[in-house]
N, C-alpha and C positions, 0 to 999 in steps of 0.2 A: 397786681399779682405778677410776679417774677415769670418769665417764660425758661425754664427750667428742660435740661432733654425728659426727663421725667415727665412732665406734662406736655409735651409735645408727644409721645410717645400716647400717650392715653386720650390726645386729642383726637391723634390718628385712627387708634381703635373705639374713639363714641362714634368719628363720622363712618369707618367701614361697619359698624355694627347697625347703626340708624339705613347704610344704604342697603344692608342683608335684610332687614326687616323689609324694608319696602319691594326689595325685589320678592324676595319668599310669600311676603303677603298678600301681593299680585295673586303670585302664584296657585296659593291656596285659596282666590276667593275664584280665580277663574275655575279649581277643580269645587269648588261650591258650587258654581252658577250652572255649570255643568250636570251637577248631581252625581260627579265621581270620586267625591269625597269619602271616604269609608271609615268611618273614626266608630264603628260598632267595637273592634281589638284595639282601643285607643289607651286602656288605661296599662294592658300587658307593657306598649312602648314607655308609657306614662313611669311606671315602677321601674322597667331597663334603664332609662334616661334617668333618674334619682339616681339610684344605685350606681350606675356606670361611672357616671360623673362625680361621685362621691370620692368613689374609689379612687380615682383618675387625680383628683388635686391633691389626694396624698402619695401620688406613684405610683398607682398599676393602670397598662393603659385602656383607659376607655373605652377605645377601637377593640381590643382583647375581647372585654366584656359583651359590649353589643352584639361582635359578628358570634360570638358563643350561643348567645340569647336569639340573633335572630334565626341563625340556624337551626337550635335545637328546640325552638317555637314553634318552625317556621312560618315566621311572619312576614317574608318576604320570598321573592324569585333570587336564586344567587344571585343571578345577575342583576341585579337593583342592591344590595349591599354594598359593595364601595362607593357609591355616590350618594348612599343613606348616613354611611356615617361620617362623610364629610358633611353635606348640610345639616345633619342631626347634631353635630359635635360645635356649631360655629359660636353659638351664642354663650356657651359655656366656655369655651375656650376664649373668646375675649370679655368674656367675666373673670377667669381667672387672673390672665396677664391684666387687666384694670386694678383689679383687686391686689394683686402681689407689688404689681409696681409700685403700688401708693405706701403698702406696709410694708414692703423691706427694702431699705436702702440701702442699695447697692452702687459703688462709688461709679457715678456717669460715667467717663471714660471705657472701668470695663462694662458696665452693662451693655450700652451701646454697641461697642468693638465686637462683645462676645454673641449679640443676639445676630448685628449684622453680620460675621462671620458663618454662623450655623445657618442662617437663611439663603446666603452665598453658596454653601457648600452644600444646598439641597438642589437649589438651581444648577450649579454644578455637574452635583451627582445626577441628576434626571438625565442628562447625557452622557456620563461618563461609564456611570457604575452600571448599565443595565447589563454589559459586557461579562461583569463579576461571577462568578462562581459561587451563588445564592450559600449553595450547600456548607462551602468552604467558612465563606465571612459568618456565619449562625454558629459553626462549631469553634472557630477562633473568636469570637467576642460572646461567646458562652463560658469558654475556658479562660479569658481575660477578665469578666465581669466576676466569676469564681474566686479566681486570685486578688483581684481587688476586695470582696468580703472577708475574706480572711486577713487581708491587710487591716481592714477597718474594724474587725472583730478583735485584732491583737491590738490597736489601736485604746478601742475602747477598755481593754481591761489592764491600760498602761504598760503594756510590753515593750511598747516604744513610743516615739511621740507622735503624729499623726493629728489630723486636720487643723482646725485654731479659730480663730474668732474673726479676723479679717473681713470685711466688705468690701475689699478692691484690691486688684491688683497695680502692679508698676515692674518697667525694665522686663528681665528675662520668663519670671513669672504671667505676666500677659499673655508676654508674643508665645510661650508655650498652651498656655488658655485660649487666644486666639485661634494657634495653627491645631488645637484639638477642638476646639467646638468647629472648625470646618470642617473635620474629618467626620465628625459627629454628623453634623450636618448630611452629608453625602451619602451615608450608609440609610439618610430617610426615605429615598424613593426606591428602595428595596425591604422596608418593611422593616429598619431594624431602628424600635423608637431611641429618641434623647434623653429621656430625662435619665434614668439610673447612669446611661452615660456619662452624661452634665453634671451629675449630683456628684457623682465618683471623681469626677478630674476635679470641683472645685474644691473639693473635702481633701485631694491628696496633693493642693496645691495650698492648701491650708488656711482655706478662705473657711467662714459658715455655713457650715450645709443648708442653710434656710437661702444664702445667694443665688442656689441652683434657680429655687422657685420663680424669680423674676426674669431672668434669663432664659430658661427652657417656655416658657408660659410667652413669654415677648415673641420669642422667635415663631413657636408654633401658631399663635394668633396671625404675624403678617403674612404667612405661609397658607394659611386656612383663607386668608380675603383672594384667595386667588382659585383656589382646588374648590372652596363651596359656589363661588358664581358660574362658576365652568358646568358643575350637574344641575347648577337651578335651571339653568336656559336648556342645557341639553336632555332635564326630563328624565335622564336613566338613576332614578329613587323612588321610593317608597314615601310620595308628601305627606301620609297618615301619621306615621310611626316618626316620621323626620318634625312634624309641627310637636309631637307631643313630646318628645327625648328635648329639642332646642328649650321648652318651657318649664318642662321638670329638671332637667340638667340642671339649670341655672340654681332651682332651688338644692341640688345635690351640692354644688359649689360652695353655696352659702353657708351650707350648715358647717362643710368638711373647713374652709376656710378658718375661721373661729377654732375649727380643735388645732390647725396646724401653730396659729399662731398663739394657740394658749402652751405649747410643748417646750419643754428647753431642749436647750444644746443636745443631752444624752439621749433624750426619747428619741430626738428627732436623726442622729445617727442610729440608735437601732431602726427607727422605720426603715434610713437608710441602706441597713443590711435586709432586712426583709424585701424592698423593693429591689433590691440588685440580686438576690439568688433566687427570688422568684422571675425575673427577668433570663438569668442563668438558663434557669431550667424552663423556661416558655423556647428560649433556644434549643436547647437539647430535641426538645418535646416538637418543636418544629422539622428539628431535620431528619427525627428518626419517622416522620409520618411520612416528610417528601420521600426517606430514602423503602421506606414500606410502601409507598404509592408505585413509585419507579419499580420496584421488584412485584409486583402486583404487574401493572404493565407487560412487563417483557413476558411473564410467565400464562399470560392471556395471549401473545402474540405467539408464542411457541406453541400454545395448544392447536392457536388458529391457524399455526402450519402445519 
């Protein structure tokens, strides 16, 4: 057998997925042995984890659904949900990048280039971007992802010409795929996901929109073997709801996999416009609750003077 970046790439994610299990399984037999196991609300995560993750391998994200579900369930303490949906999200997430790798061929040079790049520009941004102006970057890549669907909207109904069939780029095309999946990248450790991003720059660089899937799904996996081992050891999750979302995920994956690659070309740009203006508006929808939270704030502070 050929050793391919392709399978080298999926080698990487059977041994971090086989070493996630062993740690997680540890973990949940020591909260067995113990008898603080509580899997009586097991099936509530059970049906969140299908669902989330269903959604999630055709573009809405995951992390959306869950922290929606665990909240207005409440199924957990706030403060145990971001560590819930990273160990809850791992096993599905390198089921996807397993699974997209092998079905869409995407020419090695940019696969690679573009996954390392976004992962770069996460590590990156963890230092960089925390500085940012949260409020700012949510209404300017709300209003950019806006202009990009109507780009791809006029796109679709032949107004101009727009995306193309492509599985790889070369030359100036790249190094712009490149220096934008870092950018991309960087905006991830303030909560602003990749994929409608990624989907949007390789559809207006005129690749396949099915390219994204390998690409976004690669990056997010090597990204996830680092953030899921950090909450298994440190304990700050929810292992009930995290064992049964990692088990039903997987099977959410499976099913949503098969419709993505039964879609052609057209279906799969309008998803594409669905998952960027609903992304759009998760922005919008975001900073008008920070900017109602803040003015909520001050106007408790003014009472309490």
């Amino acid at each position: 057998m050929m050793l391919t970046p392709v399978l080298v790439l999926q080698m990487i994610l059977v041994v971090a997925g086989l070493s996630f299990i062993a740690i997680f399984s540890r973990a949940v037999y020591r909260q067995h042995k113990a008898n603080t196991l509580d899997l009586r609300q097991s099936w509530k995560a059970a049906i969140v984890g299908l669902v989330a993750n269903f959604v999630d391998t055709l573009g809405v994200s995951s992390f959306a659904v869950m922290t929606a579900c665990f909240k207005n369930f409440k199924m957990m303490e706030d403060s145990k949900i971001p560590g819930t949906l990273n160990v809850a999200a791992t096993m599905a997430t390198y089921t996807q990048a397993f699974l997209f790798l092998g079905a869409v061929e995407v020419e090695p040079i940019t696969l690679i280039s573009m996954i390392l790049s976004s992962v770069i520009g996460a590590l990156v941004g963890a230092k960089v971007v925390s500085g940012l102006n949260v409020q700012k970057v949510r209404i300017g890549m709300g209003t950019a992802l806006l202009v990009m669907a109507v780009l791809i909207i006029a796109g679709q109904l032949k107004l101009f010409p727009a995306g193309g069939e492509a599985m790889g780029l070369e030359g100036n095309k790249l190094l712009i795929g490149v220096i934008g999946n870092f950018l991309i990248g960087m905006l991830l450790p303030i909560g602003i996901g990749n994929f409608a991003p990624c989907m949007t720059l390789v559809y207006m660089l005129g690749m396949h929109p099915l390219a994204a899937f390998p690409i976004m799904m690669g990056a997010a996996a090597l990204m996830m073997a680092f953030s899921s081992y950090k909450f298994v050891k440190s304990g700050a999750y929810a292992i009930d709801a995290a064992l049964m979302v990692n088990i039903f995920g997987v099977v959410g994956v499976l099913l949503a996999v098969g419709l993505v690659k039964s879609l052609n070309v057209s279906w799969i740009n309008w998803l594409l416009i669905a998952v960027v203006v609903y992304t759009a508006i998760s922005m919008f929808s975001s900073y008008y609750k920070a900017l109602k939270q803040v003015q909520t704030n001050e106007s408790s502070l003014k009472q309490a003077a």
